[in-house]
PASEBA-1860 file (N, C-alpha, C; in nm, 3 decimals):
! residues 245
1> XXXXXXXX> 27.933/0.970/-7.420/27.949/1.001/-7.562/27.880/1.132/-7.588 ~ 27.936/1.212/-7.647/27.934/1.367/-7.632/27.741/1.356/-7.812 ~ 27.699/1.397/-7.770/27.555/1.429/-7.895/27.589/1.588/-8.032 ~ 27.759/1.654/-7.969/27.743/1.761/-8.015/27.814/1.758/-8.171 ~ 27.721/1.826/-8.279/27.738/1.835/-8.367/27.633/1.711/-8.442 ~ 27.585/1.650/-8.426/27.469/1.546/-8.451/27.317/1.595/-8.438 ~ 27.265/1.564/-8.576/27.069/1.584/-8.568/27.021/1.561/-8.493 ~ 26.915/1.669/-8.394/26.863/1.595/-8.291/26.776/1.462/-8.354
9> XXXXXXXX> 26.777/1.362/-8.243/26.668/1.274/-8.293/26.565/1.267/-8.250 ~ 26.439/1.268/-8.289/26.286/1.309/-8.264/26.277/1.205/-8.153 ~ 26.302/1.109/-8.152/26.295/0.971/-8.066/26.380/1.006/-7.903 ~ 26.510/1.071/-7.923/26.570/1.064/-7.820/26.547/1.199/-7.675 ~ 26.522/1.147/-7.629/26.431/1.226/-7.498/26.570/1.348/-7.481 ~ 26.473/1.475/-7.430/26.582/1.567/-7.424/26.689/1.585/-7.309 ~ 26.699/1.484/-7.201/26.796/1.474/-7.142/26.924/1.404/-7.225 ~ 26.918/1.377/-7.338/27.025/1.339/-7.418/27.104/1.190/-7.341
17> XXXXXXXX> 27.059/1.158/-7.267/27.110/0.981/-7.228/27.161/0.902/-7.345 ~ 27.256/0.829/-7.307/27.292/0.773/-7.431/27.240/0.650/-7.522 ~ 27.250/0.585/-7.621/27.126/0.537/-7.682/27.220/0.349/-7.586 ~ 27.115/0.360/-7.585/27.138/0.169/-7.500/27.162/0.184/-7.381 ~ 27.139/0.311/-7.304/27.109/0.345/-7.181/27.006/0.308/-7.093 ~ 27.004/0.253/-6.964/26.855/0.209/-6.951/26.760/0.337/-6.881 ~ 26.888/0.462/-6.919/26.761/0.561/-6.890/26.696/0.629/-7.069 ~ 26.809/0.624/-7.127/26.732/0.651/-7.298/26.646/0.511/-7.299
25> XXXXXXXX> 26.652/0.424/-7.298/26.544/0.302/-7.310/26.407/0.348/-7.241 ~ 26.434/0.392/-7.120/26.303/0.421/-7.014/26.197/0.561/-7.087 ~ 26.304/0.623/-7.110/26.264/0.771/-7.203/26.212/0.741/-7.321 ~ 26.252/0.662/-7.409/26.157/0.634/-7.529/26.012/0.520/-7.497 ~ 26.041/0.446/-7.433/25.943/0.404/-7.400/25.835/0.502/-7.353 ~ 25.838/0.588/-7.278/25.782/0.661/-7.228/25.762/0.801/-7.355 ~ 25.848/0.810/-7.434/25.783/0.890/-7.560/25.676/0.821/-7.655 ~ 25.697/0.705/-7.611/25.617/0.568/-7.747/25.464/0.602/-7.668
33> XXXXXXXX> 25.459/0.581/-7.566/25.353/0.581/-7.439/25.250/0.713/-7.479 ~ 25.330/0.818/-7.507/25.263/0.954/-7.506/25.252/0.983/-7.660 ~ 25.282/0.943/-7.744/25.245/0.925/-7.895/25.123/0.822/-7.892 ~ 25.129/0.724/-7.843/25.025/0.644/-7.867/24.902/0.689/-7.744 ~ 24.910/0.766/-7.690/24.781/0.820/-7.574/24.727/0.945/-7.672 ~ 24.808/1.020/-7.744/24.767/1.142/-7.825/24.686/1.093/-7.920 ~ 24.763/0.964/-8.017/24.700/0.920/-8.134/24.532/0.866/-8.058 ~ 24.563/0.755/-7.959/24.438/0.706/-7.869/24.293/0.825/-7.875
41> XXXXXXXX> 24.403/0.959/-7.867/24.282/1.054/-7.810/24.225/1.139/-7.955 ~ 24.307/1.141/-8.014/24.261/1.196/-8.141/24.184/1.106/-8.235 ~ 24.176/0.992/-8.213/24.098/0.861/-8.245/23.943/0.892/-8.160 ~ 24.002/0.898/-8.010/23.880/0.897/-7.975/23.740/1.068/-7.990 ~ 23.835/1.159/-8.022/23.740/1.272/-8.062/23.707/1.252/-8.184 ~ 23.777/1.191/-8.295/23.700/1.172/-8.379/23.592/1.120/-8.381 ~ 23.599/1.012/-8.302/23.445/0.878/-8.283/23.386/0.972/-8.245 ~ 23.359/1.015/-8.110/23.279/1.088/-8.037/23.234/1.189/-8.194
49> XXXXXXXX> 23.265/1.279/-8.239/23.232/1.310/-8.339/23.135/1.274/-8.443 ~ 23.209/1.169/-8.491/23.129/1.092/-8.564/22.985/1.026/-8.519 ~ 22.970/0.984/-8.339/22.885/0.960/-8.262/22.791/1.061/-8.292 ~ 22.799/1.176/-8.228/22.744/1.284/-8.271/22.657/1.309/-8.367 ~ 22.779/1.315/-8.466/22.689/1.319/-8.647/22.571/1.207/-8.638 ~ 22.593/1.085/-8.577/22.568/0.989/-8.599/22.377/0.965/-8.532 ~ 22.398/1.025/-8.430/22.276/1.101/-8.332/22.203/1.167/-8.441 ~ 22.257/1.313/-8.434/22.222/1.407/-8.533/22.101/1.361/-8.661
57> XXXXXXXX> 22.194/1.295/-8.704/22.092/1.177/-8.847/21.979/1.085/-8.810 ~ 22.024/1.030/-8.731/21.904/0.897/-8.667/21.802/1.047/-8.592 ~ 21.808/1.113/-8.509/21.684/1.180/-8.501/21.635/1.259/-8.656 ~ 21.732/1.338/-8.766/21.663/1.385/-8.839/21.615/1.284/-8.917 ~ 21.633/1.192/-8.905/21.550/1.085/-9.026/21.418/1.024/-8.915 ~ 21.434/1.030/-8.790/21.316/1.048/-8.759/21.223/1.107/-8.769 ~ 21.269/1.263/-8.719/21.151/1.377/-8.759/21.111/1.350/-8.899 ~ 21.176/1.298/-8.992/21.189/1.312/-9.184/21.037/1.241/-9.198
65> XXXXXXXX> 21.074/1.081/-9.069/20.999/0.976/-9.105/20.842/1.050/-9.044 ~ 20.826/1.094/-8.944/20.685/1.120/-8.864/20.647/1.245/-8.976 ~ 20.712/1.324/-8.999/20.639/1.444/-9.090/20.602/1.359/-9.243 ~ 20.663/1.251/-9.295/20.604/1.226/-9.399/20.465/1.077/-9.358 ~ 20.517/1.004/-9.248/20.320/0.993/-9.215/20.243/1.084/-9.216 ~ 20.268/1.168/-9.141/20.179/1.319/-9.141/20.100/1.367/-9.282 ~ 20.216/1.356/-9.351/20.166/1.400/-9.490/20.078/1.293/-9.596 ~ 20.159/1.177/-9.604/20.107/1.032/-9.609/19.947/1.028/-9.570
73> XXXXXXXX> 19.924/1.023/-9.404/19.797/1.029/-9.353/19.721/1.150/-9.414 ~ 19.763/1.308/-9.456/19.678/1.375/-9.455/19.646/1.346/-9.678 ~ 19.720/1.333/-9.737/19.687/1.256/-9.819/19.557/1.179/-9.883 ~ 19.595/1.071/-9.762/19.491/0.978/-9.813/19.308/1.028/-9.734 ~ 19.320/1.136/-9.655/19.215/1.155/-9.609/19.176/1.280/-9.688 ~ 19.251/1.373/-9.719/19.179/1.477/-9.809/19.111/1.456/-9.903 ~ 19.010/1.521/-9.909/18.890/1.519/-10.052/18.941/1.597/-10.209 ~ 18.946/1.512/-10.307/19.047/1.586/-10.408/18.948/1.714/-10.445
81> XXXXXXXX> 19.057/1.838/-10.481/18.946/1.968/-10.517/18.889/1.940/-10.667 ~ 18.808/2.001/-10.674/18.644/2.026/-10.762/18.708/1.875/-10.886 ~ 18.731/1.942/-10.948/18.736/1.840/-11.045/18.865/1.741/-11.126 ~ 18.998/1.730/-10.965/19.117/1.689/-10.986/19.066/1.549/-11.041 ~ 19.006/1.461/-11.015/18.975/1.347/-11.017/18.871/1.285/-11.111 ~ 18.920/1.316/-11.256/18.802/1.250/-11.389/18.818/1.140/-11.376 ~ 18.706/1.081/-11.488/18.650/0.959/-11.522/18.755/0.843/-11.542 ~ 18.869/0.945/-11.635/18.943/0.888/-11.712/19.064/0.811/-11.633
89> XXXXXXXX> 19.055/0.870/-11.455/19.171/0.844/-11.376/19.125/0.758/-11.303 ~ 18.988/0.666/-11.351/18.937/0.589/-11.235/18.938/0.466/-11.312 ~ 19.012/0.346/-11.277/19.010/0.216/-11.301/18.856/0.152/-11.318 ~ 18.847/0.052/-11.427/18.692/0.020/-11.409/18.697/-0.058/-11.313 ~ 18.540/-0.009/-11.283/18.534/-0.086/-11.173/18.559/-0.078/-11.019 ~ 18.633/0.020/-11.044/18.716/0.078/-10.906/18.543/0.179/-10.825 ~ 18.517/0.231/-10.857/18.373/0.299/-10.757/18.319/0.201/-10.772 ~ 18.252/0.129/-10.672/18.113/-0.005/-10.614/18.048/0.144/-10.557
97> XXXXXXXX> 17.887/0.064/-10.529/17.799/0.115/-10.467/17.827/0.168/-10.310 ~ 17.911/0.030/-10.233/17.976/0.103/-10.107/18.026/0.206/-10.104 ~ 18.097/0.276/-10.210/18.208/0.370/-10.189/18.081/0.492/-10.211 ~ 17.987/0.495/-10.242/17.921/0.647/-10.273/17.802/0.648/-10.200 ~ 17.804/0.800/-10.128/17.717/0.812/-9.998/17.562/0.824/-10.091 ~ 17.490/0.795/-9.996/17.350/0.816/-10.053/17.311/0.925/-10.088 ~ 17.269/0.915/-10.144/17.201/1.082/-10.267/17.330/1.148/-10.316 ~ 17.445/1.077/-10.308/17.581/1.143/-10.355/17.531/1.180/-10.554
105> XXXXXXXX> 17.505/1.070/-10.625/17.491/1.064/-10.738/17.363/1.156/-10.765 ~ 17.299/1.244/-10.836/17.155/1.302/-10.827/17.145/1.275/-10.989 ~ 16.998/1.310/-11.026/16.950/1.261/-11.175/17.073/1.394/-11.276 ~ 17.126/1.485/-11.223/17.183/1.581/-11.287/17.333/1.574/-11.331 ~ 17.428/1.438/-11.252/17.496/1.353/-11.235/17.536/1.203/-11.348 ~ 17.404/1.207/-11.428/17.376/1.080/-11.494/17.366/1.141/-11.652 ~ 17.437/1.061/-11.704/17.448/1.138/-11.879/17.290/1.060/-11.927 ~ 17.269/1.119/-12.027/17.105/1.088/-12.061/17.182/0.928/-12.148
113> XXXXXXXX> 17.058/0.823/-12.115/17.070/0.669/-12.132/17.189/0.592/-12.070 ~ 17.221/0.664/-11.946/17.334/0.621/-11.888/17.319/0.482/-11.754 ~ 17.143/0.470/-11.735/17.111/0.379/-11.629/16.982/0.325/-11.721 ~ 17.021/0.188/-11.779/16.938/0.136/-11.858/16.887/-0.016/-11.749 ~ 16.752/-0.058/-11.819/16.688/-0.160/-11.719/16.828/-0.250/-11.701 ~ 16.891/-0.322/-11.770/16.950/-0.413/-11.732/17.060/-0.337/-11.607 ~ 17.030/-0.251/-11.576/17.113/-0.163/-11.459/17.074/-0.133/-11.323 ~ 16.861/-0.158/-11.344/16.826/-0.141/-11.197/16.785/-0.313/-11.170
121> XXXXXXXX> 16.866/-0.312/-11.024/16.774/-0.442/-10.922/16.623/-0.467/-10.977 ~ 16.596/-0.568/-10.976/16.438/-0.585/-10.955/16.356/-0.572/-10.810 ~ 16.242/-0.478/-10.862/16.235/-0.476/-10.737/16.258/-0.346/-10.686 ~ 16.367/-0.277/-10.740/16.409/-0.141/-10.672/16.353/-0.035/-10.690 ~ 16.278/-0.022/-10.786/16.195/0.126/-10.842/16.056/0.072/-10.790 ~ 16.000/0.206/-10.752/15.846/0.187/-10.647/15.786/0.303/-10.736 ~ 15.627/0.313/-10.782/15.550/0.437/-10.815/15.637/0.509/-10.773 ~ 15.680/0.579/-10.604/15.709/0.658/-10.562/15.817/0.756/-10.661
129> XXXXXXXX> 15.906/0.660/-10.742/16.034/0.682/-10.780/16.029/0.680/-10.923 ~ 15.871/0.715/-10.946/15.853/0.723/-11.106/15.775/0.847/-11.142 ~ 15.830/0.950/-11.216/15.789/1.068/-11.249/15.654/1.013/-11.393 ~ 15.520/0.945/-11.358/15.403/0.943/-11.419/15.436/1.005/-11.550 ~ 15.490/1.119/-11.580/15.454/1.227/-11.692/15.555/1.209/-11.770 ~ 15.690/1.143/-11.732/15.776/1.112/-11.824/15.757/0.957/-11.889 ~ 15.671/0.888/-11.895/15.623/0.778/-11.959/15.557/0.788/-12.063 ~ 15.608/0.715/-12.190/15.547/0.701/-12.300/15.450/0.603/-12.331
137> XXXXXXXX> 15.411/0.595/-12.424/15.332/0.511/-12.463/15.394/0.350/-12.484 ~ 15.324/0.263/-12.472/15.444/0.142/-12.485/15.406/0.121/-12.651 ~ 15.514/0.087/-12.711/15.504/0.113/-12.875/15.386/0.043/-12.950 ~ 15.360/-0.115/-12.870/15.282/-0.220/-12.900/15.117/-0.211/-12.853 ~ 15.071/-0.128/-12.765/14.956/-0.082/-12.731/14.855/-0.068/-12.834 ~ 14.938/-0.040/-12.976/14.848/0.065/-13.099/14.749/0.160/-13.008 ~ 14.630/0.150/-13.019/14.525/0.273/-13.035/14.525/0.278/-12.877 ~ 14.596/0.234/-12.746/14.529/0.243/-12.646/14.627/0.391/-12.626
145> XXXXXXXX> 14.572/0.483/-12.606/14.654/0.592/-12.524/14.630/0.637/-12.374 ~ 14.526/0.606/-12.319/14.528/0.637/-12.150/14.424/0.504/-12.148 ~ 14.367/0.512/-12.049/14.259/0.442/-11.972/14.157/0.467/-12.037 ~ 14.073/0.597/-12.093/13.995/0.564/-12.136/13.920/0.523/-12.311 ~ 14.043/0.434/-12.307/14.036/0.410/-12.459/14.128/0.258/-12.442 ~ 14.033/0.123/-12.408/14.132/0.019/-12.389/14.096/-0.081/-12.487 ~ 14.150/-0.117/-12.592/14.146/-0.239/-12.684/14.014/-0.163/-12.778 ~ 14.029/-0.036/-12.807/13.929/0.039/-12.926/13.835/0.077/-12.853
153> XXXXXXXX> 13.804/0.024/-12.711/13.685/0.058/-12.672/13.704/0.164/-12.529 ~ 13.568/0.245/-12.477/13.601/0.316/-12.350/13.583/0.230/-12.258 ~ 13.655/0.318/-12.161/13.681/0.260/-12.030/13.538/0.192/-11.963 ~ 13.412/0.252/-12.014/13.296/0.228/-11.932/13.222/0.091/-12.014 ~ 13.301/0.023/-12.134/13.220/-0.083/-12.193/13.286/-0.197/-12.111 ~ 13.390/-0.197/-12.016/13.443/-0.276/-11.935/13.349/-0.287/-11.777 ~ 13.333/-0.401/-11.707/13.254/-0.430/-11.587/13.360/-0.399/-11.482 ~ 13.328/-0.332/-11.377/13.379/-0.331/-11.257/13.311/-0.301/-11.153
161> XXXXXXXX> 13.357/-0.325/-11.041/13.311/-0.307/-10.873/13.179/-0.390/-10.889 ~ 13.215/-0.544/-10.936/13.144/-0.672/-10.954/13.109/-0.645/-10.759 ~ 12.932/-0.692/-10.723/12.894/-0.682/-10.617/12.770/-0.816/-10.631 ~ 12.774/-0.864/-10.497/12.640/-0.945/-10.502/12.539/-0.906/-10.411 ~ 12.348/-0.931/-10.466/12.278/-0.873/-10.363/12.181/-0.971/-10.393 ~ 12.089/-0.951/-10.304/12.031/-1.100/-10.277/11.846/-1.035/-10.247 ~ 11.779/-1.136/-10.204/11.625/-1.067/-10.139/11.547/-1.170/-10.122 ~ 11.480/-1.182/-10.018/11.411/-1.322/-9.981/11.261/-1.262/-9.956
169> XXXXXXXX> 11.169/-1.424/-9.980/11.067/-1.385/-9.925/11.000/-1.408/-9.814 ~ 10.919/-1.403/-9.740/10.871/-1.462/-9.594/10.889/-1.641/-9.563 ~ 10.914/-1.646/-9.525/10.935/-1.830/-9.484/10.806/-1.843/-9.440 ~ 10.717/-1.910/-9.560/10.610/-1.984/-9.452/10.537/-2.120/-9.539 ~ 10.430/-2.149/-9.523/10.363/-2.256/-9.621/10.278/-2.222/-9.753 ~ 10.278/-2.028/-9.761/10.192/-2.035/-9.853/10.250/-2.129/-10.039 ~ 10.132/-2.100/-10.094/10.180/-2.234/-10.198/10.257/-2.132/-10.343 ~ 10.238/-1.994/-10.304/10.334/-1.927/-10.404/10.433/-1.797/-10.384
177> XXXXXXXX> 10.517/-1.784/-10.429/10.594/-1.728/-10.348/10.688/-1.618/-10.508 ~ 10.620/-1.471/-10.416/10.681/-1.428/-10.568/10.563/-1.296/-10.662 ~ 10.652/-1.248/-10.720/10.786/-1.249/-10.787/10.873/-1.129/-10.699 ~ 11.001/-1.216/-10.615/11.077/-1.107/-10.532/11.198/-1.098/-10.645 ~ 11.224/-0.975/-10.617/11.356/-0.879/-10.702/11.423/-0.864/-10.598 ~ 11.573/-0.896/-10.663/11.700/-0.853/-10.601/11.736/-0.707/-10.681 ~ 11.719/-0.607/-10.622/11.761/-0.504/-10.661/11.915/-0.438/-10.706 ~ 11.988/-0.404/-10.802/12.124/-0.340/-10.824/12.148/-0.224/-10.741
185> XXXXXXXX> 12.238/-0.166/-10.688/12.243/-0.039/-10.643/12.251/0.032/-10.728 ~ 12.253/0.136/-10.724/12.201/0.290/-10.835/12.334/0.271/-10.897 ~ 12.336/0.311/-11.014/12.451/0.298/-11.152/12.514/0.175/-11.158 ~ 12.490/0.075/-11.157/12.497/-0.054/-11.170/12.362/-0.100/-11.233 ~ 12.424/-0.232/-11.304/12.307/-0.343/-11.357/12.367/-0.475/-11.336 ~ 12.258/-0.530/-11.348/12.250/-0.671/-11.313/12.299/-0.745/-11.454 ~ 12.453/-0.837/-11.420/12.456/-0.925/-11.489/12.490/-1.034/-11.522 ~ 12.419/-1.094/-11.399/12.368/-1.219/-11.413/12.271/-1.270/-11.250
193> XXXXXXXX> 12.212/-1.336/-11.231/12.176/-1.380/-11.117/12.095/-1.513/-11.119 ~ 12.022/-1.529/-11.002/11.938/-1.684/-10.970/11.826/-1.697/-10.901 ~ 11.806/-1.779/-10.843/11.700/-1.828/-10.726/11.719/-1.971/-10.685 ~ 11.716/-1.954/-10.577/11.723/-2.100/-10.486/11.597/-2.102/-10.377 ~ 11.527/-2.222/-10.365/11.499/-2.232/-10.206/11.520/-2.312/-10.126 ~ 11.489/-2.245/-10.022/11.511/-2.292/-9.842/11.405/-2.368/-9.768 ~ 11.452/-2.443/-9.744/11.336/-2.540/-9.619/11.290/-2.619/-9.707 ~ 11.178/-2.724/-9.693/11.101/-2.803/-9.819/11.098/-2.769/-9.940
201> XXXXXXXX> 11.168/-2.890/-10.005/11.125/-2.825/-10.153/11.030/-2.974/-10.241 ~ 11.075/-3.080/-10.170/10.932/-3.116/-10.243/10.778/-3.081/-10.244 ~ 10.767/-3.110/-10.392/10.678/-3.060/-10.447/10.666/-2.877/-10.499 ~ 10.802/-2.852/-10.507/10.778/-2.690/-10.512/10.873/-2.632/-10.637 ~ 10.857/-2.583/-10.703/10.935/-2.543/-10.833/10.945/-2.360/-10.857 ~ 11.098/-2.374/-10.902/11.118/-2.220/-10.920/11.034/-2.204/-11.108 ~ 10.932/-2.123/-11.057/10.872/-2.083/-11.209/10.915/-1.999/-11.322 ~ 11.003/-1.925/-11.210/11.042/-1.748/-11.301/11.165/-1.733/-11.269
209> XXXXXXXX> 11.232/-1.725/-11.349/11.404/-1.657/-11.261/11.445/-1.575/-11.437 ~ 11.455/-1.411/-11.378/11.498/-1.361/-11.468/11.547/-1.206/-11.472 ~ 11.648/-1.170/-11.539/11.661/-1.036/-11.507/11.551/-0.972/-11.511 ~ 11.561/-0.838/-11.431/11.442/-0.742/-11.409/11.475/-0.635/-11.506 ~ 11.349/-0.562/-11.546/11.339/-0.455/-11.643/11.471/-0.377/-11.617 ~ 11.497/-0.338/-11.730/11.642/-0.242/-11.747/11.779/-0.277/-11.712 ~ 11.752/-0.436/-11.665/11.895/-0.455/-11.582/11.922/-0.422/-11.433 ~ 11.814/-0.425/-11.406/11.814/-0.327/-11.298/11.836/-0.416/-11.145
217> XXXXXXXX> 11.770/-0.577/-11.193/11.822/-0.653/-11.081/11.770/-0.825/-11.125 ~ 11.705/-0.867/-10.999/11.714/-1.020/-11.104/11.566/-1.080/-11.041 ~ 11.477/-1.107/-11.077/11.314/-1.137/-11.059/11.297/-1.221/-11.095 ~ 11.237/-1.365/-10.925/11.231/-1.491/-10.954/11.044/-1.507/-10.908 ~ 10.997/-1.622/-10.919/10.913/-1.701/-10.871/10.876/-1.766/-10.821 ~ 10.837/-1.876/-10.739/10.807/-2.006/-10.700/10.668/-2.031/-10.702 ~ 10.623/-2.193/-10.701/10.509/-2.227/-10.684/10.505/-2.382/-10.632 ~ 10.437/-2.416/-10.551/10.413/-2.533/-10.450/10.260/-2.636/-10.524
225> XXXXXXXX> 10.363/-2.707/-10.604/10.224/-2.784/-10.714/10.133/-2.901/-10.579 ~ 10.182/-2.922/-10.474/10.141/-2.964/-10.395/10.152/-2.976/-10.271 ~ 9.983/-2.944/-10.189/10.000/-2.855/-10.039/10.088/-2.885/-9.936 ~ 10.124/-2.854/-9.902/10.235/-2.843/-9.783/10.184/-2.757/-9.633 ~ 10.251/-2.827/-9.554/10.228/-2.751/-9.430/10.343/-2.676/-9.374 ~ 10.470/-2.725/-9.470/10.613/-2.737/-9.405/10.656/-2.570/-9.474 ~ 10.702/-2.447/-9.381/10.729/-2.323/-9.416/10.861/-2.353/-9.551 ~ 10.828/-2.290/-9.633/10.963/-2.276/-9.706/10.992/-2.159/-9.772
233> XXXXXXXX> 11.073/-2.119/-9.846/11.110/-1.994/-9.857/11.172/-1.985/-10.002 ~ 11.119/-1.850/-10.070/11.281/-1.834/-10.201/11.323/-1.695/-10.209 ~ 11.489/-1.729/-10.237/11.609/-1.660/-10.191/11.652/-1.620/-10.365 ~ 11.633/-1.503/-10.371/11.692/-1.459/-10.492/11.808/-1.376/-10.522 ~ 11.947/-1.401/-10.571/12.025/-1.312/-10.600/12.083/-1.251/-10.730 ~ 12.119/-1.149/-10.708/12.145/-1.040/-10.849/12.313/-1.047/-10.855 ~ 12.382/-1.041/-10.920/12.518/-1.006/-10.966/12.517/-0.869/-11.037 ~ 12.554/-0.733/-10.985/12.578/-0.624/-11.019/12.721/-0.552/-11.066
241> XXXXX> 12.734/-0.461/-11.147/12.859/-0.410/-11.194/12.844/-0.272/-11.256 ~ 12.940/-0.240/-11.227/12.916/-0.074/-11.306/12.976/-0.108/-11.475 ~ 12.976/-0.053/-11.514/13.036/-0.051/-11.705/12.907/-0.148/-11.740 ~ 12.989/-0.184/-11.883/12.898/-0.277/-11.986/12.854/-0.203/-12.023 ~ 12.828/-0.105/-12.074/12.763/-0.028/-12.176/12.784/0.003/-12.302
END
């Protein structure tokens, strides 16, 4: 069957075989074959393509991800400059004592009445950590203003560096014994003292026990109303103090 004067047909292989031929059958099959290996391959450069792109992204969203830890980490470790970071941006409560290095805070740091007692530990402030000269008077004191002016009176009508001193006499049988003084040390007086004795005391009585002239110490006696052979002794002591005057 002659093809002349007829559209070619896109389908029919160019040896022109006739259609229900089993060589036009073999020929389109074999055109179907090579349409579908082209489409196959133009399918498959696309993927590959798309693979590609697909690479491309998964590493840049990697690098994306490690440069913003980077930034993330350097973030949270930088120190904010001079004064990015007010009062007003800090949650209460948010600074504890952990968070601030020692001597971070200085007295120049602290608004005046800004650390009131109910604010220090007990316990935590030492002399060391008390400037003496910034202390007032306590309101209730009235007339006391230093030390030497305590309850209206000076410092020296008060007793101190309370001391005891004592003075004995020979241990033996005589029948009187006396009058021994316990002496004060220099700027001190005596105020108060005694006498006791040692070894036998029957029959023997303290006669005299009394401060000594000026305060000066404490002057006792004894006497043995009946003879003895047996040594005995008296022991006199003074109680001394500076003040009282």
């Amino acid at each position: 069957m002659s093809t002349q004067g007829r559209p070619p047909d896109d389908r029919t292989p160019p040896s022109g075989y006739p259609p229900g031929s089993p060589q036009r059958g073999l020929e389109e099959r074999l055109a179907e074959e090579e349409r579908r290996i082209g489409t196959n391959r133009q399918v498959a450069v696309v993927a590959l393509a798309l693979g590609v792109l697909l690479v491309v992204a998964v590493v840049a969203l990697a690098v994306a991800l490690v440069a913003l830890n980077r930034d993330v980490e350097a973030a949270s470790t930088a120190k904010p400059a001079g004064d990015s970071v007010g009062t007003e941006a800090l949650q209460d409560g948010a600074v504890t004592a952990d968070k601030i290095a020692a001597g971070a805070v200085g007295t120049d740091a602290l608004a005046d009445g800004a650390v009131t007692g109910a604010k220090v530990a007990p316990d935590s402030l030492t002399g060391a950590n008390i400037d003496e000269s910034t202390l007032e008077r306590v309101p209730s004191a009235g007339a006391a203003k230093n030390a030497a002016n305590l309850g209206q009176k000076p410092a020296a009508a008060y007793l101190s560096e309370v001391r005891l001193v004592q003075a004995e006499s020979e241990s033996n049988a005589d029948e009187a014994k006396g009058p021994v003084t316990a002496s004060c040390p220099a700027e001190t007086i005596a105020i108060g003292g005694g006498a006791s004795l040692e070894g036998t005391t029957s029959g023997i009585a303290i006669v005299e026990s009394a401060p000594a002239d000026g305060q000066t110490g404490w002057t006792a006696s004894a006497q043995a109303f009946v003879p003895t052979t047996t040594d005995w002794q008296l022991v006199v002591f003074a109680i001394c103090a500076t003040g009282g005057a």
